[in-house]
PDB file with SEQRES, HELIX, SHEET and CRYST1 records, atoms N, CA, C and O in Angstrom:
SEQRES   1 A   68  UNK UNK UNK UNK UNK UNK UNK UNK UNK UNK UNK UNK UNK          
SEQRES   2 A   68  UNK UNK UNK UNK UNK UNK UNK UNK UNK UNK UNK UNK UNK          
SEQRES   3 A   68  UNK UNK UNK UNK UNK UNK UNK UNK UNK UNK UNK UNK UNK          
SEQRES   4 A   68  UNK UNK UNK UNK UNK UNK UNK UNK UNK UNK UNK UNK UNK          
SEQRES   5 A   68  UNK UNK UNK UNK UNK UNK UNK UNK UNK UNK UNK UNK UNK          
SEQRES   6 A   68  UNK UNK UNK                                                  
HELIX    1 AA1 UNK A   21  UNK A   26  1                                   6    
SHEET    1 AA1 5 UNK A   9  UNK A  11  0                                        
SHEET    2 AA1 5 UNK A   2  UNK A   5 -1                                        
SHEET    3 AA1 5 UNK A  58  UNK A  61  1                                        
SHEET    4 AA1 5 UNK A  36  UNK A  38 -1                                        
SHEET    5 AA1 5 UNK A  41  UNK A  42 -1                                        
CRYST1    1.000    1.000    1.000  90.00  90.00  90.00 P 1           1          
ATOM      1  N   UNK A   1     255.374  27.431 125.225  1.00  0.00           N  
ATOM      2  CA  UNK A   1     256.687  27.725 124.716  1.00  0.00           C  
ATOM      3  C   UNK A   1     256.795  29.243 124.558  1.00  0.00           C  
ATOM      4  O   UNK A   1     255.849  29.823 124.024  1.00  0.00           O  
ATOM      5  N   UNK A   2     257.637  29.797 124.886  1.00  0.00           N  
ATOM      6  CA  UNK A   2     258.291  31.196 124.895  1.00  0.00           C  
ATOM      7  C   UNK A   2     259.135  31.586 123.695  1.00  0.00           C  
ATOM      8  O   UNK A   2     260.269  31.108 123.725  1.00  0.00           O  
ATOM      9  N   UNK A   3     258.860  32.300 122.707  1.00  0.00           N  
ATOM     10  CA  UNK A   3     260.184  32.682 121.729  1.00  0.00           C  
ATOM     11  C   UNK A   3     260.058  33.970 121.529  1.00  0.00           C  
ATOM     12  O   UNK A   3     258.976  34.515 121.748  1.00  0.00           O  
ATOM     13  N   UNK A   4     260.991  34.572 121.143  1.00  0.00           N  
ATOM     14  CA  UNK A   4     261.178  36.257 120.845  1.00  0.00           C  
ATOM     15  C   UNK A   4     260.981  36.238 119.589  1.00  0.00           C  
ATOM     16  O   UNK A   4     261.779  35.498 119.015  1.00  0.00           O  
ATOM     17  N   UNK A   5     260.000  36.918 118.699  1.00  0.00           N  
ATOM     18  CA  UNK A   5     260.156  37.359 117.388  1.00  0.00           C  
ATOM     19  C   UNK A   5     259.765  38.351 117.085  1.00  0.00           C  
ATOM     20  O   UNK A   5     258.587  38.694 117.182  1.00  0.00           O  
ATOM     21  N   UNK A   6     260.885  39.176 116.555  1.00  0.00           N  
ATOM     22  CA  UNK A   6     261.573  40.610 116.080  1.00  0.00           C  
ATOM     23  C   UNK A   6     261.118  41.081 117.779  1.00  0.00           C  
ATOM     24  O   UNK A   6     260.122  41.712 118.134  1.00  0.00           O  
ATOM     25  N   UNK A   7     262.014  40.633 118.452  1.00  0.00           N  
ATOM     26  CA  UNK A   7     262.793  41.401 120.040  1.00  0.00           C  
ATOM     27  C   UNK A   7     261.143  41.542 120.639  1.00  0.00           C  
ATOM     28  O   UNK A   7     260.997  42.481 121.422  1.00  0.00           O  
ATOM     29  N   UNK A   8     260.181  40.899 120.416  1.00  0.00           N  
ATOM     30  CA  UNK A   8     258.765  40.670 121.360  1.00  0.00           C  
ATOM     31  C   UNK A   8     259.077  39.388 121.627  1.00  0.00           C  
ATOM     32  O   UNK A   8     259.749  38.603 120.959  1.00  0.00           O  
ATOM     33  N   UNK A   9     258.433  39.215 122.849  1.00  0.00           N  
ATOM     34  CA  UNK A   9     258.097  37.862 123.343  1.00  0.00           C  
ATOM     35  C   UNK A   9     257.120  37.513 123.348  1.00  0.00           C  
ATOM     36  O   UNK A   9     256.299  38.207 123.947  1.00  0.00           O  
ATOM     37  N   UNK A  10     256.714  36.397 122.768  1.00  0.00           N  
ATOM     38  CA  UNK A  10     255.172  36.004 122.754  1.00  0.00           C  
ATOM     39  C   UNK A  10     255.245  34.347 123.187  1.00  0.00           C  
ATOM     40  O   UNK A  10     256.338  33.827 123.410  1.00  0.00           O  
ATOM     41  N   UNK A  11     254.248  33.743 123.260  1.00  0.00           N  
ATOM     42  CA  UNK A  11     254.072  32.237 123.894  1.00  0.00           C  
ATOM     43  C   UNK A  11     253.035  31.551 123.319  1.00  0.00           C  
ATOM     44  O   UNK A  11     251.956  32.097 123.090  1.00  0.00           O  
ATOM     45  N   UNK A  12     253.309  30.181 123.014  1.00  0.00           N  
ATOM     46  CA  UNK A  12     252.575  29.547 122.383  1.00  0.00           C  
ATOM     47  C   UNK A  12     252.927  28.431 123.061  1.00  0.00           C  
ATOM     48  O   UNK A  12     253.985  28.134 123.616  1.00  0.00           O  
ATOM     49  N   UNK A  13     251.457  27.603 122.895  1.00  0.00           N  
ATOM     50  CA  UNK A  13     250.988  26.423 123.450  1.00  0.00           C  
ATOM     51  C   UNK A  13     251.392  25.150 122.481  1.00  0.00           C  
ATOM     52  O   UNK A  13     250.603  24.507 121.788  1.00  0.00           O  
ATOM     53  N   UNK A  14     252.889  24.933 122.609  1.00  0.00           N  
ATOM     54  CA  UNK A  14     253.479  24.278 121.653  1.00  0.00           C  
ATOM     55  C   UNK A  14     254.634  24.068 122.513  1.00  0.00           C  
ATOM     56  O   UNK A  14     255.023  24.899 123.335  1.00  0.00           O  
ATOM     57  N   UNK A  15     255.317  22.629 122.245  1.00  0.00           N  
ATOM     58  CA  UNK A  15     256.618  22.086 122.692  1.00  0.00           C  
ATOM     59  C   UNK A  15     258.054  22.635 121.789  1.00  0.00           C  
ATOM     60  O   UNK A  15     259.185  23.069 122.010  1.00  0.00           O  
ATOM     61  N   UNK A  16     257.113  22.269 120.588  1.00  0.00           N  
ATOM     62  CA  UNK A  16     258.461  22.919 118.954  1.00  0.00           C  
ATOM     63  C   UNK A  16     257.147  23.372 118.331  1.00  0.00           C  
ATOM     64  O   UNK A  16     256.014  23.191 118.778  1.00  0.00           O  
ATOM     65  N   UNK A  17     257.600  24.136 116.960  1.00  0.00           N  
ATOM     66  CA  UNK A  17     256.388  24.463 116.358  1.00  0.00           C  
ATOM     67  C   UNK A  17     257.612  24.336 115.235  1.00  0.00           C  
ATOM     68  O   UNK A  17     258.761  24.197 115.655  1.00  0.00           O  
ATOM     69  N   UNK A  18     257.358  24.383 113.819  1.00  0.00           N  
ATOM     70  CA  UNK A  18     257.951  24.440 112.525  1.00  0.00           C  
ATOM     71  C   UNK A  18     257.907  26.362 111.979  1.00  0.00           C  
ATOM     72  O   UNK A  18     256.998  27.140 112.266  1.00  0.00           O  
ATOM     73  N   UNK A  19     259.080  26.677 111.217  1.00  0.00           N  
ATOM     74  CA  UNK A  19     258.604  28.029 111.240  1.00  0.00           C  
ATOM     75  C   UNK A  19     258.040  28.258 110.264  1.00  0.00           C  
ATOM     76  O   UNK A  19     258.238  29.391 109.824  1.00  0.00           O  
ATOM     77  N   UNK A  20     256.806  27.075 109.215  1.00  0.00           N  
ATOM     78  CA  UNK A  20     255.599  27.409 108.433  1.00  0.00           C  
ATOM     79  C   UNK A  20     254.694  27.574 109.646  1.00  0.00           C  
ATOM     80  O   UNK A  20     254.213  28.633 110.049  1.00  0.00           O  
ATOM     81  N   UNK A  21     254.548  26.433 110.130  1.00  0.00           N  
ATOM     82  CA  UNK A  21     253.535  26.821 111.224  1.00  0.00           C  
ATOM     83  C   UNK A  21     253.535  28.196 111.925  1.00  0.00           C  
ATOM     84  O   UNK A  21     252.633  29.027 111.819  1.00  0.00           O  
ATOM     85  N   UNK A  22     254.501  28.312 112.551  1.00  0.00           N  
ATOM     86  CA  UNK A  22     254.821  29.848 113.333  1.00  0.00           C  
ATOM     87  C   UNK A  22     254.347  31.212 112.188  1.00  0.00           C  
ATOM     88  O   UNK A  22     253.927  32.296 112.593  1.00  0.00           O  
ATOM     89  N   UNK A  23     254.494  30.925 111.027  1.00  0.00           N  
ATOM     90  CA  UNK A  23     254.496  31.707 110.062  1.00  0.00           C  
ATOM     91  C   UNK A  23     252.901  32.518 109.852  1.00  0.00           C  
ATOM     92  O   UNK A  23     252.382  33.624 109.703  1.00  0.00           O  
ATOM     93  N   UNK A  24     252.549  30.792 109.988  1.00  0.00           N  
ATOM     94  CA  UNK A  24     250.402  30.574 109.491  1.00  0.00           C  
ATOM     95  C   UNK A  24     250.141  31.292 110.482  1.00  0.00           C  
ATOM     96  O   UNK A  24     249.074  31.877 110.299  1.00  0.00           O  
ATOM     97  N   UNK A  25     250.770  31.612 111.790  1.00  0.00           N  
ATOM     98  CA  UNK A  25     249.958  32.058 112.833  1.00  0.00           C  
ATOM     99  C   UNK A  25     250.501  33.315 113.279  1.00  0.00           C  
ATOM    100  O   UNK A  25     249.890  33.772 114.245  1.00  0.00           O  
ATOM    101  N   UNK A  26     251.639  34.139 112.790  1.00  0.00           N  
ATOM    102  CA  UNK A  26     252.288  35.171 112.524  1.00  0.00           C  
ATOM    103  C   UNK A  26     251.505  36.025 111.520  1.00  0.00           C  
ATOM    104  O   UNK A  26     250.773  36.990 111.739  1.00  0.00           O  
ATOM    105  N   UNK A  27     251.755  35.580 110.652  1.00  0.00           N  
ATOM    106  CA  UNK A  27     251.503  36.411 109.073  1.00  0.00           C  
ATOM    107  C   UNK A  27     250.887  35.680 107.931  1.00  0.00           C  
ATOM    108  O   UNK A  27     251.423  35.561 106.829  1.00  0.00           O  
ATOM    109  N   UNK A  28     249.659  35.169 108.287  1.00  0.00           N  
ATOM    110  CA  UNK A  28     249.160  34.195 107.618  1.00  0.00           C  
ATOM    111  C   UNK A  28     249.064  34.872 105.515  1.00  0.00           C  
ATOM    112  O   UNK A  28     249.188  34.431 104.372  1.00  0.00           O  
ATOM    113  N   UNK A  29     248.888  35.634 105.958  1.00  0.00           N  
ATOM    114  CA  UNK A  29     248.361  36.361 104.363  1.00  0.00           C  
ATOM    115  C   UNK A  29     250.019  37.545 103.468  1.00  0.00           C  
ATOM    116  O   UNK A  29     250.006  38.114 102.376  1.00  0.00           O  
ATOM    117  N   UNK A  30     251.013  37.496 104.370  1.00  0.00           N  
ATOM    118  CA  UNK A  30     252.221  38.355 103.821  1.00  0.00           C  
ATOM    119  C   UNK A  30     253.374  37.234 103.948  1.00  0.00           C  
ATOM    120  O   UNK A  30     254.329  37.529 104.667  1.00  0.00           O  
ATOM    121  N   UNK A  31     253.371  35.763 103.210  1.00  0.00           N  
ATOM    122  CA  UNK A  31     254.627  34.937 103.397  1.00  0.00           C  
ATOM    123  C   UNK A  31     255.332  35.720 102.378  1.00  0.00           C  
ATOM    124  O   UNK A  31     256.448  36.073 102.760  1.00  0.00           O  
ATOM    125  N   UNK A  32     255.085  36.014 101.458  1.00  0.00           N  
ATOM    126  CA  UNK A  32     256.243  36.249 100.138  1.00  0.00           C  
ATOM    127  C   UNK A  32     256.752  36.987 100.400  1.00  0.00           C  
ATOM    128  O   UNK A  32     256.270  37.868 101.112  1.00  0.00           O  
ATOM    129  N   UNK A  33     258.396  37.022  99.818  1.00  0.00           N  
ATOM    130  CA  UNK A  33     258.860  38.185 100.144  1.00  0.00           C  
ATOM    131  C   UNK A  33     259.732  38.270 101.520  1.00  0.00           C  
ATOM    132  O   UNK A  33     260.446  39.239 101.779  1.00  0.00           O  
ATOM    133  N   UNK A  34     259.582  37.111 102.387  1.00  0.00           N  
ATOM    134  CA  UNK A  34     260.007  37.553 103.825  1.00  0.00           C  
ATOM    135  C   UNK A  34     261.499  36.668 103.717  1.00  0.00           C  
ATOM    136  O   UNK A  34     261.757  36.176 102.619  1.00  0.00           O  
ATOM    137  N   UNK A  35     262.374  36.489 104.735  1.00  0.00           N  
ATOM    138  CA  UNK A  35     262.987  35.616 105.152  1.00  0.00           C  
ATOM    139  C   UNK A  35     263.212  35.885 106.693  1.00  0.00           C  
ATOM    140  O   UNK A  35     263.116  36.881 107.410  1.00  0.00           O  
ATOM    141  N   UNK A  36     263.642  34.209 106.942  1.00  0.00           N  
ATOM    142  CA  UNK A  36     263.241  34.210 108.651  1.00  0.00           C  
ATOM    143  C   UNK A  36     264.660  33.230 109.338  1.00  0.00           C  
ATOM    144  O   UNK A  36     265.063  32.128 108.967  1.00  0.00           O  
ATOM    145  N   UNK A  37     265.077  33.950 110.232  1.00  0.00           N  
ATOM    146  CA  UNK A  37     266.505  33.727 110.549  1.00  0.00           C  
ATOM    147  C   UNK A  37     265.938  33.158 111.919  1.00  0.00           C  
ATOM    148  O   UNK A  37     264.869  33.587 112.353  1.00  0.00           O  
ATOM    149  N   UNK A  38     266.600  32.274 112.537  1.00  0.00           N  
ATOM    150  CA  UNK A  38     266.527  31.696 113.701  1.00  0.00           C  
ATOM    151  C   UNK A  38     267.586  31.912 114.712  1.00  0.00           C  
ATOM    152  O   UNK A  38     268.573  31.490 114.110  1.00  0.00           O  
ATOM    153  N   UNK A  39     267.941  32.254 115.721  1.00  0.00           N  
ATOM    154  CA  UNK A  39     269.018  32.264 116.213  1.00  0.00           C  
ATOM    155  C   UNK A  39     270.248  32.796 115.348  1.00  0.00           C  
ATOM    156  O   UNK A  39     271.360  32.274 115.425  1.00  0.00           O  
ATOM    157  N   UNK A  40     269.983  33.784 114.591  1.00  0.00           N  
ATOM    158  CA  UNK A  40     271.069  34.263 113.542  1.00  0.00           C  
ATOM    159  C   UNK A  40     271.479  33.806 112.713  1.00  0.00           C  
ATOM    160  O   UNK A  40     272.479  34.190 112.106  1.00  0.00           O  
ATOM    161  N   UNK A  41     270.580  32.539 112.390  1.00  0.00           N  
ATOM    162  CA  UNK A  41     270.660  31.614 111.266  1.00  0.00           C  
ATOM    163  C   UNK A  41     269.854  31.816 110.002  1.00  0.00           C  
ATOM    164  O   UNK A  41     268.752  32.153 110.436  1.00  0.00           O  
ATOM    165  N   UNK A  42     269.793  31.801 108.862  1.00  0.00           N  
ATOM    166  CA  UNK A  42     268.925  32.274 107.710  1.00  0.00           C  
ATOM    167  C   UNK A  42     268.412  30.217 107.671  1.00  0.00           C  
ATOM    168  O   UNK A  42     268.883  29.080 107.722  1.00  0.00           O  
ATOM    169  N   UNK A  43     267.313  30.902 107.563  1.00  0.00           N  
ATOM    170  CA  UNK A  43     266.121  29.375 107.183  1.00  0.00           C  
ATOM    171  C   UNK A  43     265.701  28.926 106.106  1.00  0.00           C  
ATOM    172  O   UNK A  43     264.494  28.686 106.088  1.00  0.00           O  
ATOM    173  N   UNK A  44     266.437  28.667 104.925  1.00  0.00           N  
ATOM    174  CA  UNK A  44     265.895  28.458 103.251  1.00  0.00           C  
ATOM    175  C   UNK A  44     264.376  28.097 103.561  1.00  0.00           C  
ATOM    176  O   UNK A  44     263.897  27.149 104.183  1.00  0.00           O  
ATOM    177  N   UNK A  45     263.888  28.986 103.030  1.00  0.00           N  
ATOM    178  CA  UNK A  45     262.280  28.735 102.669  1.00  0.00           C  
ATOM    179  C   UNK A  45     261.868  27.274 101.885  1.00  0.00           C  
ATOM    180  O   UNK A  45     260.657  27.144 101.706  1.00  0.00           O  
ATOM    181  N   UNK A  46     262.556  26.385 101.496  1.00  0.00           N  
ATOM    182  CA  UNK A  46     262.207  25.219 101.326  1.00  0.00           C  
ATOM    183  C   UNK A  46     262.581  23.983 102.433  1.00  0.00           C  
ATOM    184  O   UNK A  46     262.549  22.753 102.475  1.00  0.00           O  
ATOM    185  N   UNK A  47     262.990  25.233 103.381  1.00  0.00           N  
ATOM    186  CA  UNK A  47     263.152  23.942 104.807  1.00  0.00           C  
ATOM    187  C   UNK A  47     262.222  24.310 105.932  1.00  0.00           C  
ATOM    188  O   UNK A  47     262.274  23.808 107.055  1.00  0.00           O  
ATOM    189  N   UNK A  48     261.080  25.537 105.407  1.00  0.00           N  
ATOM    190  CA  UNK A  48     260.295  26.129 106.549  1.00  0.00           C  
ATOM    191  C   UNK A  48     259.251  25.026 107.425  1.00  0.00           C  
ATOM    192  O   UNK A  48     258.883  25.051 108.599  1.00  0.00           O  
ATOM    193  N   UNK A  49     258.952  24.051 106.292  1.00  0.00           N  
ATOM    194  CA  UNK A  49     258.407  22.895 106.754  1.00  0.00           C  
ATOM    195  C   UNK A  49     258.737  22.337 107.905  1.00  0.00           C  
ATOM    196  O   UNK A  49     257.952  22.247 108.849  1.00  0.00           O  
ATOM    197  N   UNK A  50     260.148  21.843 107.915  1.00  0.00           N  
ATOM    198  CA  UNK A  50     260.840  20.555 108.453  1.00  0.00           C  
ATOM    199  C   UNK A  50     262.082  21.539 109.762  1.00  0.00           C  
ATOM    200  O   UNK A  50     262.893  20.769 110.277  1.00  0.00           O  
ATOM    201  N   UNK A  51     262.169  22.608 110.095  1.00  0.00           N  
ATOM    202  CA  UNK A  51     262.771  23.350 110.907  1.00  0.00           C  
ATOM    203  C   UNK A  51     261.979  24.152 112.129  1.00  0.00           C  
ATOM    204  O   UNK A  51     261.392  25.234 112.158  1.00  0.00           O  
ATOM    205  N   UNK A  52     262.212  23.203 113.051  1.00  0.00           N  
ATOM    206  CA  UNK A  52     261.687  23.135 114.151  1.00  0.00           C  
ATOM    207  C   UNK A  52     261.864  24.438 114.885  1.00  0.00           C  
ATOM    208  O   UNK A  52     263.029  24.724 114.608  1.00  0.00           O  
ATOM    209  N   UNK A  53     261.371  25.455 115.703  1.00  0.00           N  
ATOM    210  CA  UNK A  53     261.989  26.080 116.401  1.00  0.00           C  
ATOM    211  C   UNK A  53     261.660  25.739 118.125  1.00  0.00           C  
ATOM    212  O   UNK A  53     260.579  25.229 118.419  1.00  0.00           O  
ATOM    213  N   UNK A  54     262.804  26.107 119.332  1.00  0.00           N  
ATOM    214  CA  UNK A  54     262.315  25.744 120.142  1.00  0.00           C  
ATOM    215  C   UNK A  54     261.853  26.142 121.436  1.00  0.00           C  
ATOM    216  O   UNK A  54     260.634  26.158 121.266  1.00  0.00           O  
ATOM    217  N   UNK A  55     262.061  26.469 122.611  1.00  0.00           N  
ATOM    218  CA  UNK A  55     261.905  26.945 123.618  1.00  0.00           C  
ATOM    219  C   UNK A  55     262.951  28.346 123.375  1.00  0.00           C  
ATOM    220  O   UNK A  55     263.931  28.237 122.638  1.00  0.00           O  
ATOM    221  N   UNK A  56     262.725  29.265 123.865  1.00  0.00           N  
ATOM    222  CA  UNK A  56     263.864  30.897 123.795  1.00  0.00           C  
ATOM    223  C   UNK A  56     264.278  31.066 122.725  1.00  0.00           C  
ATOM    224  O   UNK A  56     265.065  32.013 122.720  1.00  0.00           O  
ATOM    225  N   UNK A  57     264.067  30.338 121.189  1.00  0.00           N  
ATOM    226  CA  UNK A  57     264.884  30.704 120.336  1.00  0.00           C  
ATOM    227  C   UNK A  57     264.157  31.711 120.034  1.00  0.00           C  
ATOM    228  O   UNK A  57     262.956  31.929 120.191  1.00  0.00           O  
ATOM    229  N   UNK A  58     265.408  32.605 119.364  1.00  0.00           N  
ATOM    230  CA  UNK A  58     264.997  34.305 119.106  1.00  0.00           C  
ATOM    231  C   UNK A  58     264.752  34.043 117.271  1.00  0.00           C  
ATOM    232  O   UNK A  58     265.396  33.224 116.616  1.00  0.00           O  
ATOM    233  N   UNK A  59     263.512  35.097 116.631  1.00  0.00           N  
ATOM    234  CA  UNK A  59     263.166  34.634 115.219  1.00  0.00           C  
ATOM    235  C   UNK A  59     263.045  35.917 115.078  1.00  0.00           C  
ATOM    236  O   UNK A  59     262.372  36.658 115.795  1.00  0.00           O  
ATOM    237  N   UNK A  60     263.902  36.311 113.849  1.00  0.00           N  
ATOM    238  CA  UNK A  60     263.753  37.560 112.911  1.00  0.00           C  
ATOM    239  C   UNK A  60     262.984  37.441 111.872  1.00  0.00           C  
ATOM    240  O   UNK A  60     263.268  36.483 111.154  1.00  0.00           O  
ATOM    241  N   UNK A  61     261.790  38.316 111.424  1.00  0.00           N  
ATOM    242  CA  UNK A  61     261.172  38.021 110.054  1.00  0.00           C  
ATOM    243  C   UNK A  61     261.371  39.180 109.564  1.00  0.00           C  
ATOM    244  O   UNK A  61     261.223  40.211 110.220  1.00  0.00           O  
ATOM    245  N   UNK A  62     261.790  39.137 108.151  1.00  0.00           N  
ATOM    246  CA  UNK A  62     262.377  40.354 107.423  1.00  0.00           C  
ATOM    247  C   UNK A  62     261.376  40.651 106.164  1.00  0.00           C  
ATOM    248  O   UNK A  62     261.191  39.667 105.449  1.00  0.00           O  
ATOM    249  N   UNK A  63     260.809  41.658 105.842  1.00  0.00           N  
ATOM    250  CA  UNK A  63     259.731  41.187 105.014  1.00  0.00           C  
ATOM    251  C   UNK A  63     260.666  42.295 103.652  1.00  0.00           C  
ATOM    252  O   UNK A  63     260.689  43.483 103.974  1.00  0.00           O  
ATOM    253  N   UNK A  64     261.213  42.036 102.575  1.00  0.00           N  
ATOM    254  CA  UNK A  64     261.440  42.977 101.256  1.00  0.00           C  
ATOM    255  C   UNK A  64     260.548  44.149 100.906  1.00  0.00           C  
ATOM    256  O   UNK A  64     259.331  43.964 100.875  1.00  0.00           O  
ATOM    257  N   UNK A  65     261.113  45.472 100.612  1.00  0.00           N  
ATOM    258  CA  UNK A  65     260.451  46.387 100.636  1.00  0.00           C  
ATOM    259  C   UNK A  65     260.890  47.182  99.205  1.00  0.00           C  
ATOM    260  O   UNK A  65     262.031  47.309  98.760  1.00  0.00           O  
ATOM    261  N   UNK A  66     260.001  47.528  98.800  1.00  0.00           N  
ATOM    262  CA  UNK A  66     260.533  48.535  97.703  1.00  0.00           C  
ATOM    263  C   UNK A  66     261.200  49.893  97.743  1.00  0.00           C  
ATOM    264  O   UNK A  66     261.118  50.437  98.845  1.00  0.00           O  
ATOM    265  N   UNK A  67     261.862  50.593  96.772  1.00  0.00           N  
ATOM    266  CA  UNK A  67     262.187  52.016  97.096  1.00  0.00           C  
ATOM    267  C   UNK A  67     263.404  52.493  97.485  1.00  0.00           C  
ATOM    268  O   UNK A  67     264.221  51.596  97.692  1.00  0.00           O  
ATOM    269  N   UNK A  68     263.954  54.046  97.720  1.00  0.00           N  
ATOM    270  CA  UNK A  68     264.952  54.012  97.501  1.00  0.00           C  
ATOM    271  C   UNK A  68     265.630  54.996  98.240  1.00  0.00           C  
ATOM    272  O   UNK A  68     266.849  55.126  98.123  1.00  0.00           O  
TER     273      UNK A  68                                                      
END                                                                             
């Protein structure tokens, strides 16, 4: 499977993957703090479980930053 996240393309040996899963294998140790939009969609972090992503979909991860 092919998806763009933050405008890279990378590929994984996956049909769908969930975007916890995508996450564990992204940024296993910096979840807090982030949010992750799918196709220009915002993903409530209590649906990261159960929200599939799929072939070309494009994934933004936004991680909160301090400062000013």
């Amino acid at each position: 499977m092919e998806l763009k996240i933050n405008q890279q393309t990378k590929q994984f040996n996956a049909e769908s993957i969930s975007v916890q899963s995508l996450l564990d294998l992204e940024i296993p140790n910096k979840q807090n703090g982030i949010a992750v939009a799918v196709n220009n969609t915002v993903v409530p972090k209590l649906k990261w479980n159960e929200f599939f992503v799929q072939e070309t979909d494009e994934i933004l991860i936004i991680s909160a930053t301090q400062g000013g």
